[in-house]
C-alpha positions in Angstrom: -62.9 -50.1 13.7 -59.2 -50.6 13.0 -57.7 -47.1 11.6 -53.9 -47.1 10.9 -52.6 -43.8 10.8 -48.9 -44.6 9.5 -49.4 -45.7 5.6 -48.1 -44.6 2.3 -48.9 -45.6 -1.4 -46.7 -45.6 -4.1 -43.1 -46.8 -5.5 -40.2 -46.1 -2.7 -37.2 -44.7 -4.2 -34.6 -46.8 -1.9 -36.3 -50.5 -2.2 -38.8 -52.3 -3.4 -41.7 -52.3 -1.9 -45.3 -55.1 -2.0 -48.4 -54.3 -1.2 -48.1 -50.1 -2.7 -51.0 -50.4 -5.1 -54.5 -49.4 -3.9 -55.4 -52.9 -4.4 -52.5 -54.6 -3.2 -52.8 -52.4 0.2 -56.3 -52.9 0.4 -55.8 -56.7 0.2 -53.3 -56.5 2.9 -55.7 -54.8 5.0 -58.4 -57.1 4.9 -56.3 -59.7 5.8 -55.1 -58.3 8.6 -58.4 -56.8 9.3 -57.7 -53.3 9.6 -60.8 -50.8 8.2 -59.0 -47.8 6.5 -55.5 -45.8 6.3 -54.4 -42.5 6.4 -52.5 -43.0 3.3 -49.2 -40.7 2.2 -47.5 -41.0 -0.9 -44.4 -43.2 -1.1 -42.9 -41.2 -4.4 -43.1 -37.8 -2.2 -40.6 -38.2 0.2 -38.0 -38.2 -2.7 -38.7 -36.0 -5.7 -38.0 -32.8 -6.5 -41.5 -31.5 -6.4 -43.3 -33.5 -3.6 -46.9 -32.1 -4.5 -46.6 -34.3 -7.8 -46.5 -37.4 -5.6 -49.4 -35.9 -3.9 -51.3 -36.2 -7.5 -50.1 -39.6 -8.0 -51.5 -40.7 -5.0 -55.0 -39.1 -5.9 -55.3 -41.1 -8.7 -53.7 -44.3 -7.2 -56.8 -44.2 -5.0 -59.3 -43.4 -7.0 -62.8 -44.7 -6.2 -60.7 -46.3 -2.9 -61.3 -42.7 -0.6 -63.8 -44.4 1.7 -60.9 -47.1 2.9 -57.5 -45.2 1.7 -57.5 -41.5 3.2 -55.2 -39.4 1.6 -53.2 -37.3 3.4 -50.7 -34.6 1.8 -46.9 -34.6 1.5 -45.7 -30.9 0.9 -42.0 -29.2 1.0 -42.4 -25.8 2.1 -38.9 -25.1 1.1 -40.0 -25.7 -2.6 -41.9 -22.8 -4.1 -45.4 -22.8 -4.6 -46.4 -24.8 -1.9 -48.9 -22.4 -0.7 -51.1 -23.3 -4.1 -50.2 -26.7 -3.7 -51.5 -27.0 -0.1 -54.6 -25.4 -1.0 -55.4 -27.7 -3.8 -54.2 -31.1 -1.7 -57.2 -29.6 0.9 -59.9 -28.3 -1.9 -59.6 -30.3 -4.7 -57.7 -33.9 -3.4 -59.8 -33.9 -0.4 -57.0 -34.4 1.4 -57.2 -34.7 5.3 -53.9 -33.8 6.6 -50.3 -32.9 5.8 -47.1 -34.7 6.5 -44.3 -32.6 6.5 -40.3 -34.7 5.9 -37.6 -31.8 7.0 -34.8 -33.8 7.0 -35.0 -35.3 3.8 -36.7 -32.3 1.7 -34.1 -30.0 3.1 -35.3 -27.7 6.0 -35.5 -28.0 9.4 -38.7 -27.7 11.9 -37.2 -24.3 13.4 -37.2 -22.9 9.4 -39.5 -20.3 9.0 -40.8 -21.8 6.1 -41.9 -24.6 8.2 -43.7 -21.8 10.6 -45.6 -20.7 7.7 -46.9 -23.7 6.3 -47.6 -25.1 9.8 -49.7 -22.0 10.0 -52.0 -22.5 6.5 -52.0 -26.1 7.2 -53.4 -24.9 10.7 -55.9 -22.2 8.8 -57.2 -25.5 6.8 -57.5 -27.6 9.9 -55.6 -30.2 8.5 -53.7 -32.0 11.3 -50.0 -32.1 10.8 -47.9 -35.5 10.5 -44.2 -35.5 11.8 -42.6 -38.6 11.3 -39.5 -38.7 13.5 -38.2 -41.2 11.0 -39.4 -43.0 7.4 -36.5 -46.4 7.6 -33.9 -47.2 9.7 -30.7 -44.9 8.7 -28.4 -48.7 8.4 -30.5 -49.2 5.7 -30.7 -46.0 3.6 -27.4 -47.1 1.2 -24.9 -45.0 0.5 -26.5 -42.1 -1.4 -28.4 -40.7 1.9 -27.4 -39.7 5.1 -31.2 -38.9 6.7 -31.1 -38.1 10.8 -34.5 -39.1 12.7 -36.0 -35.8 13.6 -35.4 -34.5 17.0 -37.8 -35.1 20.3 -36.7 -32.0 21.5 -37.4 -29.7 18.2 -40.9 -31.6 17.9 -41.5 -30.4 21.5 -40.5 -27.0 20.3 -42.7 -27.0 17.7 -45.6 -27.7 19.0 -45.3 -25.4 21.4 -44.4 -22.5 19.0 -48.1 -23.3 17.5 -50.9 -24.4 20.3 -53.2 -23.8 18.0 -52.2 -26.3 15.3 -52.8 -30.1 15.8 -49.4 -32.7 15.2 -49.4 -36.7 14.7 -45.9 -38.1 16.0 -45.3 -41.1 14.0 -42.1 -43.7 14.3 -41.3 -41.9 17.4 -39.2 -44.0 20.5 -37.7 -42.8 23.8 -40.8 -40.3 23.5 -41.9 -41.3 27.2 -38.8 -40.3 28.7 -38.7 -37.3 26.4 -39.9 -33.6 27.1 -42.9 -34.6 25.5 -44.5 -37.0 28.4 -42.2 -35.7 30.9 -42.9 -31.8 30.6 -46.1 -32.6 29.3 -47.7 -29.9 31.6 -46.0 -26.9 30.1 -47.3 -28.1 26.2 -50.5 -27.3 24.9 -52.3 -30.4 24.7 -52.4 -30.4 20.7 -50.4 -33.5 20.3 -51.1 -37.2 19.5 -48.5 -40.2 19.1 -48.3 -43.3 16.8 -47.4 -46.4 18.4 -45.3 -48.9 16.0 -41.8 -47.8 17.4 -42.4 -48.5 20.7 -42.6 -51.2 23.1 -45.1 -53.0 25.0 -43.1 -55.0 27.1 -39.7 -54.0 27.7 -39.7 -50.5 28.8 -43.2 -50.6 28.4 -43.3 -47.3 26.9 -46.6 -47.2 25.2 -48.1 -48.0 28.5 -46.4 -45.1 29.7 -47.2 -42.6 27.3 -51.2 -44.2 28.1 -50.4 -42.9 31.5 -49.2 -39.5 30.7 -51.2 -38.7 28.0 -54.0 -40.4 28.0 -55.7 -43.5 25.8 -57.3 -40.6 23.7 -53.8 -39.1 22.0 -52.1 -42.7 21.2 -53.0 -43.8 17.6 -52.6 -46.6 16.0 -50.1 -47.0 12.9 -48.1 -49.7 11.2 -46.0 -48.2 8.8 -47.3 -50.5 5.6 -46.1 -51.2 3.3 -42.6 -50.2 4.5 -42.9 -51.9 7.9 -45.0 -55.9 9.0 -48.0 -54.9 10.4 -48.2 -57.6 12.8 -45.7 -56.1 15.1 -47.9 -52.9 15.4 -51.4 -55.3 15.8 -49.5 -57.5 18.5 -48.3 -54.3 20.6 -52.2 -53.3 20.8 -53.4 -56.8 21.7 -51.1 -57.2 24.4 -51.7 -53.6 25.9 -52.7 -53.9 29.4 -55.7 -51.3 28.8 -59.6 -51.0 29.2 -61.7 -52.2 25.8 -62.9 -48.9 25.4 -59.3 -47.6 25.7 -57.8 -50.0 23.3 -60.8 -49.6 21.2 -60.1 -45.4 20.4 -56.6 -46.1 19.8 -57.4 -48.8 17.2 -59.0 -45.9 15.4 -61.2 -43.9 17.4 -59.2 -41.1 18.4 -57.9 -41.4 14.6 -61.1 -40.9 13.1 -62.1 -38.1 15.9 -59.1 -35.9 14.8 -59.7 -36.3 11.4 -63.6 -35.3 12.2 -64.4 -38.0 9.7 
């Protein structure tokens, strides 16, 4: 079973995008054979109130929740977050919440961040960081959006063993604090592939060997990002079957408990 763990639905404010319908991503997905998504919504990362992305989304997949797995974008610097996140979990059936700092606003050392890491935590939805969302050359003019720092994500997850975090669009994290110190973190972290490389540097390879086949994931980034890139780095991984076979979606669907 293929399960990406890197994909959003929706209209993206900065460029067009194909394939952002339910049934355009699902047709995209069979031809590249991949079984089901963790889905975010495209609209969220932009507006005001993120949660009404979240009910766009909802409906986008409608009858779709067996292939396209929702997953919840929230600001915790926007109020009423707390009502939100309950009804992403009770009501959306949403699986797990992807949090945006630098472009809704906050940063992961906020305490508002604390706190909704901690009801997210309370819900057992895993938590999604992704270090970026599109290359900063090609935001435009009108945003000025950072990648999110290795060294605050470290800090992060060890502020809160007892929640769970997905690093996605992460690169240089083998030679960060997060393979290297890896012994001094709780082991409550899990890292998504696309970013990095296979060959030169090798670094998923490494992270394989410091963390183990069980906490890399597979992601592509659709519809923003090609998904063969993502499918060729797996295929050319110099690991086991079984081992290539649990990050193709495996480990995905373990943390997810689904």
């Amino acid at each position: 079973m293929t399960f990406d763990c890197n994909a959003s639905l929706g209209n993206y404010a900065l460029r067009q995008l194909r394939h952002n319908t339910a049934d355009g991503l699902l047709a995209l997905m069979d031809r590249k054979r991949i079984d089901r998504a963790l889905v975010g919504s495209a609209e969220a990362i932009t507006l005001l109130d993120a949660h009404s992305g979240n009910e766009m989304l909802s409906r986008a997949i409608g009858s779709h929740g067996d292939r396209l797995v929702p997953c919840a974008v929230l600001n915790p610097a926007y109020a009423g977050w707390e009502v939100d996140l309950r009804h992403c979990a009770e009501n959306l059936g949403m699986v797990a919440l992807k949090l945006l700092p630098h472009w809704h606003g906050y940063k992961l050392t906020d305490a508002c961040c604390g706190e909704i890491i901690a009801a997210a935590t309370e819900l057992s939805l895993p938590i999604l960081l992704p270090v970026r969302v599109q290359d900063g050359r090609q935001l435009g003019w009108l945003f000025d959006v950072p990648d999110l720092s290795l060294a605050d994500i470290a800090a992060t997850i060890r502020a809160h063993p007892a929640a769970r975090f997905v690093i996605l669009e992460g690169i240089g994290i083998a030679h960060s604090a997060l393979a290297t110190e890896r012994e001094s973190l709780p082991d409550n972290y899990w890292v998504e592939m696309s970013r990095m490389a296979v060959f030169i540097g090798k670094e998923i390879q490494a992270l394989v060997a410091a963390l183990g086949a069980q906490r890399v994931l597979f992601g592509s980034g659709m519809p923003l990002k090609y998904v063969d890139p993502a499918l060729l780095k797996l295929k050319h991984l110099d690991v086991s079957p079984t081992e290539k076979s649990a990050i193709l979606g495996g480990n995905l669907q373990d943390l997810l408990g689904l």
